[in-house]
C-alpha positions as CSV (number, residue, x, y, z in Angstrom):
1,X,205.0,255.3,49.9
2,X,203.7,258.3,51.6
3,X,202.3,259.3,48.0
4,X,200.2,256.5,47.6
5,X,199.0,256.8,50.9
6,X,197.8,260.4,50.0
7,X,196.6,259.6,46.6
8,X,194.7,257.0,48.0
9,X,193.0,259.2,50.5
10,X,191.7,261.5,48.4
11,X,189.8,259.0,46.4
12,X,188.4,257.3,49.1
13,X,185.1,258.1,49.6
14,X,182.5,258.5,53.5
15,X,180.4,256.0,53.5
16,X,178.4,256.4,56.9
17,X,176.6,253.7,57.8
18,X,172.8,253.5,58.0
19,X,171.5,253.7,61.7
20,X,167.6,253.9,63.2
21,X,166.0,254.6,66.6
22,X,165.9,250.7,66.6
23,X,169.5,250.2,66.6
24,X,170.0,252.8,69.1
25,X,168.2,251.1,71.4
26,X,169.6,247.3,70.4
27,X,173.1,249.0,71.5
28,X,171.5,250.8,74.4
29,X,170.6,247.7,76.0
30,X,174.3,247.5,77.2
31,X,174.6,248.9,80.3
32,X,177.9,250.3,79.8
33,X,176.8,251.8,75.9
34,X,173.9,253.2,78.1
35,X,176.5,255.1,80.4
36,X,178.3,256.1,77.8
37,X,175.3,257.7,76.2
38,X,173.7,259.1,78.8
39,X,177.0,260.9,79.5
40,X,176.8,263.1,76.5
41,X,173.1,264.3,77.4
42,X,174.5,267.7,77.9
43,X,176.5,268.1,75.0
44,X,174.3,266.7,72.5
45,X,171.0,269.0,73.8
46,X,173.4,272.0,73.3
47,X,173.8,270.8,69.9
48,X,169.9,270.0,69.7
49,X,169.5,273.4,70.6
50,X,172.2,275.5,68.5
51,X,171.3,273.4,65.0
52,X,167.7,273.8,65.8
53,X,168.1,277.7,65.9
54,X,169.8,277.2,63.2
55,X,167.3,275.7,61.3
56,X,164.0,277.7,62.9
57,X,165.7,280.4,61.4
58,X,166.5,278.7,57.8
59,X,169.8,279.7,57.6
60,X,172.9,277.9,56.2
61,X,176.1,277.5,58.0
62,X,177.7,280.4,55.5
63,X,174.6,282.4,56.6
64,X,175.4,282.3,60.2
65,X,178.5,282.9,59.7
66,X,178.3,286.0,57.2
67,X,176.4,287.5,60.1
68,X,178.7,286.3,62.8
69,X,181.5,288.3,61.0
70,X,183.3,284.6,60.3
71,X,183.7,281.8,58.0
72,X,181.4,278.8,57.8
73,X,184.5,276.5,58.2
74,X,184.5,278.1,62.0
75,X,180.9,278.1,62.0
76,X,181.0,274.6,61.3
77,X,183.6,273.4,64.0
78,X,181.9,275.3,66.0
79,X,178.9,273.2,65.9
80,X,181.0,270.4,66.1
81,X,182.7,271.1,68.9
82,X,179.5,270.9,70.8
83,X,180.1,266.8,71.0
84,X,183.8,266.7,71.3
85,X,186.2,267.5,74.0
86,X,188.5,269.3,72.3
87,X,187.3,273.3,72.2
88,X,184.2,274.7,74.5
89,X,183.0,277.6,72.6
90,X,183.1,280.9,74.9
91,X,179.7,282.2,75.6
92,X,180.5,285.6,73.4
93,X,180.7,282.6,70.6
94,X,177.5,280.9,71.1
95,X,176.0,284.7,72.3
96,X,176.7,286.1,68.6
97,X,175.9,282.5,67.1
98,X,172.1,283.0,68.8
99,X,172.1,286.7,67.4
100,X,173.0,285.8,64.4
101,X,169.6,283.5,64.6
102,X,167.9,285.5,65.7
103,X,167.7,284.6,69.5
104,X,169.2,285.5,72.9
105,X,171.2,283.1,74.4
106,X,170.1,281.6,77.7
107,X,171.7,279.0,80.0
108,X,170.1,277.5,82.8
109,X,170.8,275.0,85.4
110,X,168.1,272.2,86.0
């Protein structure tokens, strides 16, 4: 059985599902989606903010990491990590990811 549960995997296929600014704020119309959401400001900016330095500087994710001395499969959880709880990168991480964009890492408190 546990065959056919790995052959099956591998043929299934992600299908994401479609989702616009509009749906966003059908769902966000719940006051406890609303919490939820608003709890992952911080997270989600950081990611804003590492994938757009990513992007200003048109680089790929085996780019970044070529200059980061790594692979892209770290570079890669590494920018997912951003919106999960699992793994905080350490500031030399996200120092030599912004070098290897080209910027300086900053952090500040609002």
């Amino acid at each position: 059985m546990a065959k056919a549960q790995t052959k099956r995997a591998r043929t299934e296929v992600f299908n994401p599902v479609p989702h616009t600014a509009e749906d966003t704020a059908r769902m966000l119309v719940n006051p406890a989606v609303k919490e939820a959401y608003d709890a992952l400001d911080d997270e989600y900016s950081a990611l804003r903010a590492i994938l757009s330095a990513r992007r200003e500087a048109g680089l790929t994710q085996a780019q970044i990491a070529e200059r980061m001395g790594t692979t892209a499969s770290a570079v890669s959880r590494l920018e997912a990590s951003l919106t999960s709880e699992k793994h905080s990168p350490s500031f030399a991480t996200l120092r030599k990811y912004a070098a290897a964009c080209g910027k300086k890492l900053v952090i500040t408190f609002a």
